[in-house]
C-alpha positions in Angstrom: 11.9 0.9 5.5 11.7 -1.6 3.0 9.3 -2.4 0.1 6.0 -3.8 1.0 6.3 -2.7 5.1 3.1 -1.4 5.9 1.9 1.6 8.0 -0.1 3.9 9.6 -1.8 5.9 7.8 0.0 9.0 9.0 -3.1 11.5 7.9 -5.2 11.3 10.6 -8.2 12.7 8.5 -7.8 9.7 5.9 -6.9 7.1 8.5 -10.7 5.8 9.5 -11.5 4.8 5.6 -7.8 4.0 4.4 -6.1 3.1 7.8 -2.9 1.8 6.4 -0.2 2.6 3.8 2.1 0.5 1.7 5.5 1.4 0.2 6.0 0.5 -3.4 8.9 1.2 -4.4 12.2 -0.5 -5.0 14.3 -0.8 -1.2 17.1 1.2 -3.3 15.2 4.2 -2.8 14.5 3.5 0.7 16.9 6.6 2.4 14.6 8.9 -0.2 12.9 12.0 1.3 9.8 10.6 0.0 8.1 7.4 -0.2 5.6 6.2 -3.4 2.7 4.7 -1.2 -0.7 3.6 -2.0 -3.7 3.6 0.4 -5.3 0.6 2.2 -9.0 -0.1 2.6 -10.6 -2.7 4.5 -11.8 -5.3 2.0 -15.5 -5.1 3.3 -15.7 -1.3 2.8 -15.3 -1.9 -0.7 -18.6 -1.5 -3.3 -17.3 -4.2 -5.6 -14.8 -7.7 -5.5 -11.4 -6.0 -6.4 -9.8 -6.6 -9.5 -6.1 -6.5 -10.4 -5.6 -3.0 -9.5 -6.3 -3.5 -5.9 -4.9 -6.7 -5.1 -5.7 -7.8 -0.9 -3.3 -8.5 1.4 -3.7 -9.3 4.8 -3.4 -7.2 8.1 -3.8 -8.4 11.5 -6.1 -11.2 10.0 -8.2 -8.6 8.1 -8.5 -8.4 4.2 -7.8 -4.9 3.1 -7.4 -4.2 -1.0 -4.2 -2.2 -1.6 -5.2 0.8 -4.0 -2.6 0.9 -6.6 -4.5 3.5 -8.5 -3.9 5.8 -5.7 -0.3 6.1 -5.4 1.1 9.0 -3.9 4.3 10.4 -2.0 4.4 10.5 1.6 7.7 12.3 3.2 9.5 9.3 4.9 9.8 11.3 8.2 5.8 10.8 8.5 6.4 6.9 8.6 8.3 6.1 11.5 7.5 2.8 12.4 7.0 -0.1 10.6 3.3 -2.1 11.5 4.0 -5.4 9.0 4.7 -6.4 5.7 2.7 -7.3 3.1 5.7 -9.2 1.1 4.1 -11.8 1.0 1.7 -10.7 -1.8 4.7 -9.1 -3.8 3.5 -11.3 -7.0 0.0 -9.7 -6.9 1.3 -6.3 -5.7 4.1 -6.2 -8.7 1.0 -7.5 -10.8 -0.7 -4.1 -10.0 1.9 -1.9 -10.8 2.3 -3.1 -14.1 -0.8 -3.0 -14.9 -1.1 0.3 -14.3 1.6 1.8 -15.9 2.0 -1.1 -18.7 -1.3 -2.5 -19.3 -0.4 -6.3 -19.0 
């Protein structure tokens, strides 16, 4: 598991509006018990344009807005395999993060 992999949303009750989860944090913590995660929602289910808190990334050619606001811990047993990465927004994702806990 490595920062930025993507999965299934392993709550099946939350999986219709926020299908996927990102991990967040840093790949030194990646034997942890739990993983810092926040929730993905398709872009188009989404009242307003997103703003730096919820940067998008793409998932099997979909938009979906990554809500940083809504980090949580999910045990690390409940996300066994890896669907993709969303590296390659790491810029806008590390953009969020700081936001939210620095303000710039």
């Amino acid at each position: 598991m490595a920062q930025f992999d993507a999965f299934v949303n392993p709550i099946p009750a939350a999986r219709r509006a926020y299908p996927f989860v990102v991990t967040l944090q840093a790949d030194i913590a990646q034997n942890a018990r739990e993983q810092i995660v926040a929730p993905l929602v398709p872009a188009e289910s989404m009242p307003k344009t997103p703003g730096r808190l919820t940067p998008l990334v793409s998932i099997e050619g979909a938009l979906h807005a990554v809500l940083v606001p809504a980090l949580t811990g999910i045990r690390a047993r409940d996300l066994p395999q890896r669907h993709c990465s969303v590296a390659a927004a790491r810029g806008e994702l590390l953009a969020a993060i700081d936001y939210l806990f620095f303000g710039v």
